[in-house]
C-alpha positions as CSV (number, residue, x, y, z in Angstrom):
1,X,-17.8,-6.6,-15.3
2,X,-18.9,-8.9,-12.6
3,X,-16.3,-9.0,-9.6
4,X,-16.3,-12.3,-7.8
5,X,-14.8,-12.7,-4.2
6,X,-13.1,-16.0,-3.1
7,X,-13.9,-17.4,0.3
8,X,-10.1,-16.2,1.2
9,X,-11.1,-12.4,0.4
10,X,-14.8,-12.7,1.9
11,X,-13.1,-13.6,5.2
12,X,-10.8,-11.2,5.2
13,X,-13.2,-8.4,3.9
14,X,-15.6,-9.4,6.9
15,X,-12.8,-8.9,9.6
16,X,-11.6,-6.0,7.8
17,X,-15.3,-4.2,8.1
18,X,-15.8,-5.7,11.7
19,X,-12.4,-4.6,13.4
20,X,-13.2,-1.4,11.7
21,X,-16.6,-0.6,13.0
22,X,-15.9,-1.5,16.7
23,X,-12.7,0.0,16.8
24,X,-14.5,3.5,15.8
25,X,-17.6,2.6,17.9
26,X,-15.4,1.8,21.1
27,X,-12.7,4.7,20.7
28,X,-13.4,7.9,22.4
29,X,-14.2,9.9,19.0
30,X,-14.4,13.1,21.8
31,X,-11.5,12.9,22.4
32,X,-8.8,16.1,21.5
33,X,-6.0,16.0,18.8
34,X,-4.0,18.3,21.1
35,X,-4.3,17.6,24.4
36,X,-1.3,20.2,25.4
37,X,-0.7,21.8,28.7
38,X,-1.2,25.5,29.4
39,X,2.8,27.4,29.9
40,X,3.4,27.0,32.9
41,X,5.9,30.0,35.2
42,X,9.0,28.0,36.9
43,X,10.2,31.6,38.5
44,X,8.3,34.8,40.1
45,X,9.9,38.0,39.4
46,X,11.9,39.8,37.0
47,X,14.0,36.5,35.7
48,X,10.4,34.2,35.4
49,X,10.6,31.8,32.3
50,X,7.8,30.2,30.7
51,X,8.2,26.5,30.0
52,X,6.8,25.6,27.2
53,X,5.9,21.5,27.1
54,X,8.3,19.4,24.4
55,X,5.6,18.2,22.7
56,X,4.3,21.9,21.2
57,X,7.6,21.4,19.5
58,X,6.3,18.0,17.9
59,X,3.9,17.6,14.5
60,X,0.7,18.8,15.2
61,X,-1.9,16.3,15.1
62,X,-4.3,16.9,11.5
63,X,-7.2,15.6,10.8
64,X,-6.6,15.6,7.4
65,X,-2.7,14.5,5.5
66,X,-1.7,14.3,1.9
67,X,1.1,12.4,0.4
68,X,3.1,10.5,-1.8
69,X,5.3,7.0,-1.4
70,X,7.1,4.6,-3.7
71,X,7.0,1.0,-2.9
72,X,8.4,-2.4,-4.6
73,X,9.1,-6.2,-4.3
74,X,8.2,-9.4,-5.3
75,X,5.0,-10.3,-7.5
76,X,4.2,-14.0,-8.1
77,X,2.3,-14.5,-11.8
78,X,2.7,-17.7,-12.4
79,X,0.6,-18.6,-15.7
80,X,1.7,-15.4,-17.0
81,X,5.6,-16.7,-16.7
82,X,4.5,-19.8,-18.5
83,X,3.5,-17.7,-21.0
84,X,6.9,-15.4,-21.4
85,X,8.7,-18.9,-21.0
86,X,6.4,-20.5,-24.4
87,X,6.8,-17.3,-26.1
88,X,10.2,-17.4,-25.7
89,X,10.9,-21.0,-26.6
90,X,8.7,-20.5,-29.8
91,X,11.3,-18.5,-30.9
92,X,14.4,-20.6,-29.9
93,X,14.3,-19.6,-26.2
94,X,16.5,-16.4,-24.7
95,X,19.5,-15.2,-26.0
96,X,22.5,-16.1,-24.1
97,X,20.3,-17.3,-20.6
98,X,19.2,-20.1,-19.2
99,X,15.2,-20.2,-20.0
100,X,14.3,-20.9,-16.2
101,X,15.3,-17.2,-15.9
102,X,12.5,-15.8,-17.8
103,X,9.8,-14.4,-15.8
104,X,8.7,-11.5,-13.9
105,X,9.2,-11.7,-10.4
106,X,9.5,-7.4,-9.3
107,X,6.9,-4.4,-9.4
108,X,7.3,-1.0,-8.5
109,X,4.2,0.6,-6.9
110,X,4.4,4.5,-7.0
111,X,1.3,6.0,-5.4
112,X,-0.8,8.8,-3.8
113,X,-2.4,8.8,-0.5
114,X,-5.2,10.6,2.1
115,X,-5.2,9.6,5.7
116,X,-8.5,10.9,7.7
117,X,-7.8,10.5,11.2
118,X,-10.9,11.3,13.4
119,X,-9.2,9.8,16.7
120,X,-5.0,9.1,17.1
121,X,-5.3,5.6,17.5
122,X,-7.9,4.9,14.7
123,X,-6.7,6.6,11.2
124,X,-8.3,5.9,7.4
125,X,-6.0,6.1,4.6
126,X,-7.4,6.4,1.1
127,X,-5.1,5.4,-1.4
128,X,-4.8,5.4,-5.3
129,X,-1.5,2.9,-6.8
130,X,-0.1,2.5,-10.1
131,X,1.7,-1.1,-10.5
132,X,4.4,-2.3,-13.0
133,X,6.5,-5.0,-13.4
134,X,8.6,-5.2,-17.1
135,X,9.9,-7.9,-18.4
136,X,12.4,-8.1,-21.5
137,X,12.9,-11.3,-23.6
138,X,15.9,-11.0,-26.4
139,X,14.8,-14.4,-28.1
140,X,17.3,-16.3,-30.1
141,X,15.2,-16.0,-33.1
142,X,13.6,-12.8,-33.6
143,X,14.1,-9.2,-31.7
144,X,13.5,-8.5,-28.1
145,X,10.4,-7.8,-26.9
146,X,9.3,-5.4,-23.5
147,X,6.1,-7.3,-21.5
148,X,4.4,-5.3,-19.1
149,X,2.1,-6.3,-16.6
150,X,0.1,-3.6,-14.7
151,X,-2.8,-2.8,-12.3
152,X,-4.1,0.6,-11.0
153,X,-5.9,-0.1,-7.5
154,X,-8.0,2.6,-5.5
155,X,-8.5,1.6,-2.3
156,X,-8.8,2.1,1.6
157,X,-6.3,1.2,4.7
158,X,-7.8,1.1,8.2
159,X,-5.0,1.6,10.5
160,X,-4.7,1.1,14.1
161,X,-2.1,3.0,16.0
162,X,0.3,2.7,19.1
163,X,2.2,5.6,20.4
164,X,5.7,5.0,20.8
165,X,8.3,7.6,22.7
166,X,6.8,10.4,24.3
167,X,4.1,10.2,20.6
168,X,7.1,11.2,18.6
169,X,7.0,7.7,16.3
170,X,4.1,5.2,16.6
171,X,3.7,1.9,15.0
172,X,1.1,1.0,12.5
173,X,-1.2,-2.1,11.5
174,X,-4.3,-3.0,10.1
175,X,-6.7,-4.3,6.8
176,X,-7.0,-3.0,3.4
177,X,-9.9,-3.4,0.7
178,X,-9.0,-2.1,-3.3
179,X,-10.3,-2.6,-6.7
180,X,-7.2,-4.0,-8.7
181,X,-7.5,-3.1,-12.8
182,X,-5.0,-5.6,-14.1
183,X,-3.5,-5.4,-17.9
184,X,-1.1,-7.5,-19.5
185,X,-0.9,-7.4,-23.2
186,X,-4.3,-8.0,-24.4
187,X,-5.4,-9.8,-21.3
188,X,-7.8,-7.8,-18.6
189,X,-9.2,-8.2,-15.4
190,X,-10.8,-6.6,-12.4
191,X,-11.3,-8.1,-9.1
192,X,-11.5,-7.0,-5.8
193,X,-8.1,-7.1,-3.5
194,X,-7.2,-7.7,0.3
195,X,-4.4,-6.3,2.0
196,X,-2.2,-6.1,5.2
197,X,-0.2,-3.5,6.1
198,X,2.5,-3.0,8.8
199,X,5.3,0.0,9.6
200,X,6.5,2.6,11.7
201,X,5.9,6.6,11.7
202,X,7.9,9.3,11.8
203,X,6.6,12.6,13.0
204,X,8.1,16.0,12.3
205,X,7.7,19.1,12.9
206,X,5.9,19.7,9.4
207,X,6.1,16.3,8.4
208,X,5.2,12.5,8.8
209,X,7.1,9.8,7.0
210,X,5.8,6.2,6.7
211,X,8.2,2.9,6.1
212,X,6.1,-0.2,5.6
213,X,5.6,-4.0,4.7
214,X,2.5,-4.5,2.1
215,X,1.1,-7.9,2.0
216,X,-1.7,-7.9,-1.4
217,X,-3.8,-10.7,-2.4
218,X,-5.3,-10.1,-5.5
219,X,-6.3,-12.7,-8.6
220,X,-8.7,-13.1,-11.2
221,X,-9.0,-14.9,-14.9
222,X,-8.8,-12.5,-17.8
223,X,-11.4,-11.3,-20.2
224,X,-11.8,-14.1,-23.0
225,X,-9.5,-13.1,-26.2
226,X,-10.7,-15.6,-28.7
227,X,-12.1,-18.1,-26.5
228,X,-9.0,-18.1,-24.2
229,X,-8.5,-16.7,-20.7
230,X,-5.4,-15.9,-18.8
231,X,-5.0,-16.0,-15.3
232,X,-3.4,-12.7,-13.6
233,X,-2.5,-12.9,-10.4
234,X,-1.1,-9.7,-8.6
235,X,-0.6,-11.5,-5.2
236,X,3.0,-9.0,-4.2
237,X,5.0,-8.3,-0.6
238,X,6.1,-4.8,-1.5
239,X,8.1,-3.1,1.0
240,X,7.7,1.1,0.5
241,X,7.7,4.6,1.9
242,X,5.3,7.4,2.4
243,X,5.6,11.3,2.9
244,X,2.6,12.9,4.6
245,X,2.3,16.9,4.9
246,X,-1.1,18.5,6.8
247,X,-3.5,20.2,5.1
């Protein structure tokens, strides 16, 4: 299968690759996940305390985190809505709706994730996401049908960091590049797909949790069934959240 780029994704790809290179070339990759401060003795004597600093109480920094998220929201397929709309009006149209109403317009995007963070500021996260987004048409003549339109997308996030309150949050931004397997019905197509990503993180004690906005931009004409392509276009805004544990 020969996967094509448009000049959109080629752009995008480009700044996504550059941004990514000098950010690692420019950060200092020496320096410490745990910069923490030795106890330190407020009192001599019999009564001394040691203070411990707050932030030995926070989520240690890991190089290496493993997790799981669910995300959803709006996909735009238009040529594949034309085609639940003729379907449907072969048949009569839809059973007690309007036939403007048919189409698919949500996807839910559950998924696993790896984030390698070599540096705070700088982190990778490797990501593997199973898309779908059901339709059902009860035509007037005939029985309903269930059309499903999915894609499984690999891929990787580079994420750029800023500490927020003493590190205990941090907000989150950056580029994404994934291959995007799309099915519906007999229809198939691969492509390569661009992302953006923005959100806010949580750390715990033995945990980090991720709440995000997904912008994906992903389209490509189907395999020819008899001659005839179809065009599937994934483009979404999903809005999601991730749990992260260390490993």
């Amino acid at each position: 299968m020969v996967v094509t780029l448009t000049d959109r994704q080629k752009s995008i790809f480009l700044v996504w690759a550059y941004c990514s290179c000098a950010a690692f070339l420019c950060s200092p990759c020496t320096r410490a996940h745990n910069n923490t401060p030795p106890p330190s003795v407020q009192n001599s004597g019999e009564n001394a305390s040691v203070s411990i600093p707050s932030n030995q109480h926070r989520f240690k920094r890991q190089l290496l985190l493993l997790g799981g998220g669910l995300s959803g929201g709006a996909i735009f397929p238009t040529k594949i809505n034309n085609y639940l709309e003729a379907w449907a009006n072969d048949r009569g149209g839809q059973e007690g709706s309007n036939d403007n109403t048919i189409g698919m317009t949500l996807a839910f995007v559950p998924a696993v994730s790896m984030i390698f963070a070599p540096i705070e500021p700088l982190q990778f996260e490797f990501f593997f996401e199973f898309s779908w987004a059901p339709e059902i048409i009860f035509p007037k003549d005939g029985t309903g049908k269930l059309f499903q339109f999915s894609r499984v997308s690999p891929g990787v996030n580079t994420l750029f960091h800023v500490p927020l309150k003493n590190g205990t949050r941090s907000i989150f931004f950056g580029p994404g590049i994934e291959y995007d397997s799309m099915k519906f019905e007999q229809y198939r197509a691969g492509t390569v797909g661009v992302r953006g990503k923005l959100g806010i993180r949580f750390y715990e004690r033995d945990l980090v949790s991720d709440f995000f906005t997904c912008i994906l931009v992903t389209h490509a004409d189907s395999l020819p069934i008899k001659s005839e392509r179809l065009s599937l276009n994934y483009t979404s805004f999903l809005i999601g959240a991730t749990a992260y544990w260390g490993l």
